[in-house]
C-alpha positions as CSV (number, residue, x, y, z in Angstrom):
1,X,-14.3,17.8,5.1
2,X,-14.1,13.8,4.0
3,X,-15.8,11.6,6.5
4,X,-17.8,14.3,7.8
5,X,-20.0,15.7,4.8
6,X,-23.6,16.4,5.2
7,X,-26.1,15.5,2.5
8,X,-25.8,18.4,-0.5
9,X,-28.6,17.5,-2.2
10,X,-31.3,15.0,-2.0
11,X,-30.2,13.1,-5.7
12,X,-29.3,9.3,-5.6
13,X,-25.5,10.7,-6.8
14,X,-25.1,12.9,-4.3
15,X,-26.3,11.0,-1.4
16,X,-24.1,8.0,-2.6
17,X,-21.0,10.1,-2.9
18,X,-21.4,10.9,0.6
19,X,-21.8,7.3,1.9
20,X,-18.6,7.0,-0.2
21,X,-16.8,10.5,1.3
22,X,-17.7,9.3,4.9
23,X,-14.7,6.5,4.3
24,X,-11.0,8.6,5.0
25,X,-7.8,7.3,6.3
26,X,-8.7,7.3,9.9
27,X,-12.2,5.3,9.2
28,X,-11.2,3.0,6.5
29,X,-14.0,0.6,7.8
30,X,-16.9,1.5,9.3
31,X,-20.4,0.1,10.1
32,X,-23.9,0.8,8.8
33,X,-24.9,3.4,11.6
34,X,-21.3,5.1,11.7
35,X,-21.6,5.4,7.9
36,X,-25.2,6.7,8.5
37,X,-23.9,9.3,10.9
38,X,-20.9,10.5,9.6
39,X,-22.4,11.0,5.6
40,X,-25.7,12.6,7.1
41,X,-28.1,9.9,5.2
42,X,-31.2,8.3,7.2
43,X,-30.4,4.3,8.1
44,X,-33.2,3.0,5.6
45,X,-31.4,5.0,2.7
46,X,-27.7,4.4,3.7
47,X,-28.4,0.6,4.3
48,X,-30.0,0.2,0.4
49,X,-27.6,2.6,-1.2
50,X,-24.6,0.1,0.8
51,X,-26.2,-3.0,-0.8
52,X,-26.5,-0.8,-4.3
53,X,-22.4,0.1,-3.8
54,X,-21.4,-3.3,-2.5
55,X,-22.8,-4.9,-5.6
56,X,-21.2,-2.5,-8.0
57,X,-17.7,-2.9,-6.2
58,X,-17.5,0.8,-5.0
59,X,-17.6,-1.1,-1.4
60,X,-16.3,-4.3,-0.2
61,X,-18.0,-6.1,3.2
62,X,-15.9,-7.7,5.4
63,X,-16.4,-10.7,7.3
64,X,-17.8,-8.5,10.5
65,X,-20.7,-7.0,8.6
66,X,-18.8,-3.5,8.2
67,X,-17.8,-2.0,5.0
68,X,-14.6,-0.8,3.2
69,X,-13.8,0.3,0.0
70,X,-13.9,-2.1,-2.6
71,X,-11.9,-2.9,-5.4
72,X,-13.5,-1.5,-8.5
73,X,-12.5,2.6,-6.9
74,X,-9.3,0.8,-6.7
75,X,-9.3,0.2,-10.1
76,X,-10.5,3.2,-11.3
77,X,-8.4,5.5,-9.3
78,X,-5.2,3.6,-10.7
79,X,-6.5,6.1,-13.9
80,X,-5.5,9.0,-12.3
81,X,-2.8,10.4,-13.9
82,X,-0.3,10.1,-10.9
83,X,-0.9,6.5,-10.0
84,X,-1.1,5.8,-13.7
85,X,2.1,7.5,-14.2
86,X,4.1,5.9,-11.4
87,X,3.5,2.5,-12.9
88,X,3.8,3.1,-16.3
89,X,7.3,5.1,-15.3
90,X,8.3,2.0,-13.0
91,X,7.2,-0.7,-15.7
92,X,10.3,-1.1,-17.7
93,X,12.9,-0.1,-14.8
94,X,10.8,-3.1,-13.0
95,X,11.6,-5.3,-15.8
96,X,14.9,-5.3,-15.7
97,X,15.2,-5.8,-12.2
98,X,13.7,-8.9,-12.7
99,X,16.1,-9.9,-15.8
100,X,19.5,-8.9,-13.7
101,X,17.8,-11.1,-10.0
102,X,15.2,-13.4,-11.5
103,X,13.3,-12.5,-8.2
104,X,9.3,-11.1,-8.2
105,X,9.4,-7.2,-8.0
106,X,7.2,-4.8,-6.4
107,X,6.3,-1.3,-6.3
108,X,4.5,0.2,-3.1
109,X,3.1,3.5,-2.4
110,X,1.5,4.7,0.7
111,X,-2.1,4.7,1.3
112,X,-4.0,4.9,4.7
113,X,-0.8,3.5,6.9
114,X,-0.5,0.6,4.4
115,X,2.1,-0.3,2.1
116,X,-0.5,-0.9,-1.0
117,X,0.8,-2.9,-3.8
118,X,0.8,-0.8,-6.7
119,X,2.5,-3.1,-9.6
120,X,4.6,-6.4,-9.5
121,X,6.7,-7.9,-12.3
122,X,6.8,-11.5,-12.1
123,X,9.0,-14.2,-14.5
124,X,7.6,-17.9,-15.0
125,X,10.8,-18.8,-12.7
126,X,10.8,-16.6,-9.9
127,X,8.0,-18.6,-7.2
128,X,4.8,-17.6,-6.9
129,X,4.0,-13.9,-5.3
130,X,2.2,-13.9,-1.9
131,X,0.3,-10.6,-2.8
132,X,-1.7,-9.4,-5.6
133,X,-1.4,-5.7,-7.2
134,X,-4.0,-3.7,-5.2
135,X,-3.2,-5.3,-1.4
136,X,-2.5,-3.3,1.2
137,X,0.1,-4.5,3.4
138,X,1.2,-4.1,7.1
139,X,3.9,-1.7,6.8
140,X,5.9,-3.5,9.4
141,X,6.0,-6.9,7.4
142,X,7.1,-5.9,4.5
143,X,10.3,-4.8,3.3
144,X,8.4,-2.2,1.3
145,X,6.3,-1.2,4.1
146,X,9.5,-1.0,6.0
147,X,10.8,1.4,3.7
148,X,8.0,3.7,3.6
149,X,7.4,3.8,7.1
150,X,11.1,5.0,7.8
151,X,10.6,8.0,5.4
152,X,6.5,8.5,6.8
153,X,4.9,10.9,8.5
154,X,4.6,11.2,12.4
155,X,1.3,10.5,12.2
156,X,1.1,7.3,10.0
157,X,4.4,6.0,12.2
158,X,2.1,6.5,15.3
159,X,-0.7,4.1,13.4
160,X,1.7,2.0,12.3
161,X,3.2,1.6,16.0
162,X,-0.4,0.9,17.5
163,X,-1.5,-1.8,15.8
164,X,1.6,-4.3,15.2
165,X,0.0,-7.5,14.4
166,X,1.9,-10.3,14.3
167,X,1.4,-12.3,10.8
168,X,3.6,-15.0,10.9
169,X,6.1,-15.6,14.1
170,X,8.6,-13.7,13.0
171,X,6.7,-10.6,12.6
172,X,8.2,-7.6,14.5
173,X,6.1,-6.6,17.1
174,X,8.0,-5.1,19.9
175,X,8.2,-0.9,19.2
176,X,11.9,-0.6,20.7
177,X,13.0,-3.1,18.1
178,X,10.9,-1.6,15.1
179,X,12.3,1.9,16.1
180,X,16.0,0.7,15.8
181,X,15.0,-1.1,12.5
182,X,13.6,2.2,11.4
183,X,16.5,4.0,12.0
184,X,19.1,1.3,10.4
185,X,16.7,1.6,7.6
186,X,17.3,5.7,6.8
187,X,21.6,5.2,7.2
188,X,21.6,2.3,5.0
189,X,19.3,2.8,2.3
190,X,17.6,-0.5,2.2
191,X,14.9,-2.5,4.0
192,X,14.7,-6.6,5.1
193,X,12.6,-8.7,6.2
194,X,12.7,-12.3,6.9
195,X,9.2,-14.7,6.6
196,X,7.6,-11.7,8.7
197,X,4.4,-11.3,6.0
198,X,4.5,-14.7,4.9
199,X,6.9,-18.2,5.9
200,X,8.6,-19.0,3.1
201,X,9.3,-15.1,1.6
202,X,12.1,-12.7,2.3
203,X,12.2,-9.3,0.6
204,X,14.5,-6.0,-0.1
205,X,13.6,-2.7,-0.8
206,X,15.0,0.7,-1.6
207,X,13.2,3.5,-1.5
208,X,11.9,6.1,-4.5
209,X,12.8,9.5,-4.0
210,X,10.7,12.2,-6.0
211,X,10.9,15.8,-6.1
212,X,12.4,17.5,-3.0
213,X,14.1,13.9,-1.7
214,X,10.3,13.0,-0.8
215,X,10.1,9.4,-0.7
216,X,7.2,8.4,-3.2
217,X,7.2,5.1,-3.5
218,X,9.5,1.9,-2.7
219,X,10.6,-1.0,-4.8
220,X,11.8,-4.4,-3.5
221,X,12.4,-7.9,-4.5
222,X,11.3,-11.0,-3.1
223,X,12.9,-13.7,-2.8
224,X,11.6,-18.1,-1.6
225,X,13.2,-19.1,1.5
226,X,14.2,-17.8,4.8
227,X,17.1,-15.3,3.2
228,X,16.3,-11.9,1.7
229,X,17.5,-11.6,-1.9
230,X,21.6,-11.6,-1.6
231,X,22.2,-7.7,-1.4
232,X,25.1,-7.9,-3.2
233,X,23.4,-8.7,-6.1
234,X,19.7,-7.4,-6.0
235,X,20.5,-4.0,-4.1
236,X,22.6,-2.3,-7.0
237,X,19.8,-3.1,-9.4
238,X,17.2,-2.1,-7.0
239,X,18.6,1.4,-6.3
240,X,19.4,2.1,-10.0
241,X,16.4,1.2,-11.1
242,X,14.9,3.7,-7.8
243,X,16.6,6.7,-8.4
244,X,15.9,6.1,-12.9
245,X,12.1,6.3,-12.2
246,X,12.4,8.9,-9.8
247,X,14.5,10.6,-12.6
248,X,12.0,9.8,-14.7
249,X,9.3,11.5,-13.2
250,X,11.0,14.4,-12.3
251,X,11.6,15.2,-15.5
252,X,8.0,14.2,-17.2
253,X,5.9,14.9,-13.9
């Protein structure tokens, strides 16, 4: 089981791969000793094979001292053929969202209670994007993070519910009001938010629907200023250019 995998060999590789496999979506940072524990590897071998996967960018430290996965798996798992696919599907559908609202678009997916950042089309005119592709975003401050969490799982709404951190002041933070958000969110289609991730940056999103009306992904634009992108205008584009990808990859999925 990930997270909990004892040493299966004695090789450099396979002791590695467990330090990596002791990472899952309930431990996405952990600490020398808890990594020790949970991949079965003695503390002198964990602590040199961390400072051998930190350096390659399998593993990222954070400013504590613990550990999280770093960029470069990022990178390498957007290879696998379903997050590959999802962009490359979303690419041109993206594009012309951007052409018809001359606002930044974003695609999100899912990952470990987060709304990760998965592509984003940007024009020359359009402001300059708070996040980069491979983020992973509060999904309480983020119109696409709004999105997915109304269509989530119990279990990732209960994360999401226990740790609402307030990133700017106009964050949402009390439950009873994210609930009722939650719920406006499934009858009208759409997600808002207003400077809650960052002053100075509104956003809408729609959600992706894939096979067997499961929510895959969600797509929003973002727009400067203390107003969301004007729905009349961005949320027709946004919602055709949903349900084409999710067309899409129905049909070459």
């Amino acid at each position: 089981m990930a997270g909990h995998t004892k040493a299966a060999g004695k090789s450099v590789t396979s002791r590695a791969l467990n330090v990596l496999g002791a990472f899952d979506q309930e431990n996405p940072v952990l600490g020398l000793s808890e990594i020790a524990r949970r991949s079965g590897t003695p503390v002198a071998t964990c602590h040199r094979l961390l400072g051998e996967l930190t350096e390659w960018g399998a593993l990222a430290k954070t400013t504590g001292g613990r550990y999280q996965i770093g960029y470069r798996l990022w990178t390498l798992g957007m290879l696998a053929p379903v997050q590959k696919g999802l962009r490359e599907v979303a690419a041109p559908y993206m594009h012309d969202v951007l052409f018809a609202t001359r606002h930044v678009v974003n695609l999100f997916v899912l990952e470990d209670a987060r709304a990760l950042l998965l592509e984003r089309i940007a024009g020359t005119a359009v402001g300059q994007p708070v996040a980069r592709v491979g983020e992973r975003l509060l999904l309480h401050t983020s119109a696409g993070g709004k999105v997915l969490l109304a269509y989530a799982p119990v279990s990732v709404l209960e994360q999401a519910f226990a740790e609402l951190k307030q990133e700017t002041r106009h964050s949402i933070t009390d439950p009873a009001r994210l609930q009722r958000e939650i719920v406006k969110i499934r009858e009208q289609g759409y997600a808002t938010t207003i400077e809650e991730h960052a002053l100075g940056t509104s956003g809408l999103a729609v959600p992706v629907f894939g096979a067997g009306g499961r929510v895959i992904a969600a797509l929003g634009a973002v727009g400067i200023g203390a107003t969301p992108p004007p729905v009349a205008r961005t949320l027709p584009a946004l919602q055709v250019a949903a349900k084409a990808i999710g067309r899409t990859l129905g049909v070459t999925g």
